[in-house]
N, C-alpha and C positions, 0 to 999 in steps of 0.2 A: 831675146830672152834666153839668157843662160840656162842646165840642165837643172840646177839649184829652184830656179824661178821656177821653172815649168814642172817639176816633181811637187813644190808647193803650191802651184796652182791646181793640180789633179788631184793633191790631198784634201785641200779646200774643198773642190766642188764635188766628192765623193762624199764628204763630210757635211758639205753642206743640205744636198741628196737623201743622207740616211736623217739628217734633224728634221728636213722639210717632212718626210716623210711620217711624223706625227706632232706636227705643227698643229697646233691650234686642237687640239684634243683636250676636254676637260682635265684637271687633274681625276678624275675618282675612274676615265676611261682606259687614264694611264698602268692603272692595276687591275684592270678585268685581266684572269686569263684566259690564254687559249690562242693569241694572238700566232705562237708557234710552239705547237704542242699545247704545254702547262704553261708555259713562258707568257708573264705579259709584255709590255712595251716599258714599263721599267725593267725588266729584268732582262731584257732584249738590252738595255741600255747598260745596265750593271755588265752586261757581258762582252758587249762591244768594247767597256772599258778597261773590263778584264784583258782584253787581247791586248790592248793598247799597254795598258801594264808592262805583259809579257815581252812586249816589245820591248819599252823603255829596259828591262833588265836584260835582254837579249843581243839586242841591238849593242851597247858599246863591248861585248865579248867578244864579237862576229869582229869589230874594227880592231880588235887584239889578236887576230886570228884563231879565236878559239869558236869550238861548236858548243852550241847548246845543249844540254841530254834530251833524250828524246822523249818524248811524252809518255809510250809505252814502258820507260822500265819505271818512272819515276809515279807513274798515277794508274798505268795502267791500260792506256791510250788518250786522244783527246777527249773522246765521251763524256769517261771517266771522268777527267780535268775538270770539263765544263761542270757536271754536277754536282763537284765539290766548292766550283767557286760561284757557282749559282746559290750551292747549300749557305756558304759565306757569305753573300752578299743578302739573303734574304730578310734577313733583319734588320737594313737600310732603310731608311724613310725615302719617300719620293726626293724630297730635297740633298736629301746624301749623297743620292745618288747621281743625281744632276747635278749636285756642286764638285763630285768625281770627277764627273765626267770634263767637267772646262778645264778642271786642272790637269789632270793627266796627258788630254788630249794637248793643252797648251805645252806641257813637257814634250812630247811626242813631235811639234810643231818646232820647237828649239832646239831639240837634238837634232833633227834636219838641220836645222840653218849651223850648224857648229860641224856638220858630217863633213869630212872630207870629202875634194871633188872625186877622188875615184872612185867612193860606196855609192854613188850614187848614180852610176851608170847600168845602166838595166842589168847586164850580165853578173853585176857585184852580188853580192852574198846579203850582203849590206840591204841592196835594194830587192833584193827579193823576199829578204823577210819581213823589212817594211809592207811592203806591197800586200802578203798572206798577213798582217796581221792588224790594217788598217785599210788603203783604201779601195783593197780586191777584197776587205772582210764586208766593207760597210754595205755595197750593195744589195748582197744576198737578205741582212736583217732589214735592207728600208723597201726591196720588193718583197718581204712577205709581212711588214707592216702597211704597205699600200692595200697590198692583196685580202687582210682583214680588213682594213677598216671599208674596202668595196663591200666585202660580204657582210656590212653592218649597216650600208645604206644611210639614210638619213640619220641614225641615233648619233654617228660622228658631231651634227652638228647641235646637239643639244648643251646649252651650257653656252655658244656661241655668239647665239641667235638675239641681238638686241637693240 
């Protein structure tokens, strides 16, 4: 398996990790919040795809040799970022924001397969920003989506059950 394969096989199975991770949740559980912080598991997901975004516009710069600005001068820091495009995305419906997410992420999946072989050797620029903004992001949101729905016990399975 070439470096190309096995890059898109680690993005898969991270990805596929942060979905499993609220698999099978009612829709109405998908908007409790508090899942992280105020955050619920939509918005956990609007933001996940916000990075994916970020990516998608970062990522072909990076293959031009140019840098990205940095998040601090342009919003303030990441915090900041996030709260602005948490504030943006909040007006999404559930379905918006899941239909975001297969699209971007499928962009996110193509731009790999079209990257040149050298972005994509670990030490690349290329693949390190991938990496911070996709599937070194997704684990941190699908262990603290596991980690609520443990501390909610049976209610997960309500809506399931038939």
């Amino acid at each position: 398996m070439d470096k190309r394969q096995r890059l898109l096989k680690q993005l898969d199975r991270e990805w596929l990790a942060f979905r499993d991770s609220y698999a099978g949740l009612p829709l109405s559980v998908l908007l409790v919040p508090g899942v992280t912080k105020a955050w619920s598991v939509k918005d956990i997901v609007a933001h996940v795809t916000t990075w994916e975004e970020e990516a998608l516009k970062h990522l072909p710069a990076i293959l031009e040799g140019l840098r990205p600005p940095r998040y601090s001068a342009l919003y303030g820091g990441i915090d900041a970022f996030n709260a602005l495009m948490t504030a943006r995305k909040s007006d999404l419906s559930l379905a918006q924001v899941i239909e975001q997410q297969k699209h971007v992420h499928q962009c996110v999946i193509e731009l790999v397969e079209r990257a040149p072989d050298g972005a994509l050797i670990p030490e690349a620029r290329f693949r390190g920003r991938l990496r911070l903004d996709t599937y070194g992001h997704y684990p941190k949101h699908a262990a603290a989506i596991r980690q609520w729905r443990a501390s909610r016990g049976c209610a997960d399975l309500v809506g399931r059950v038939g």
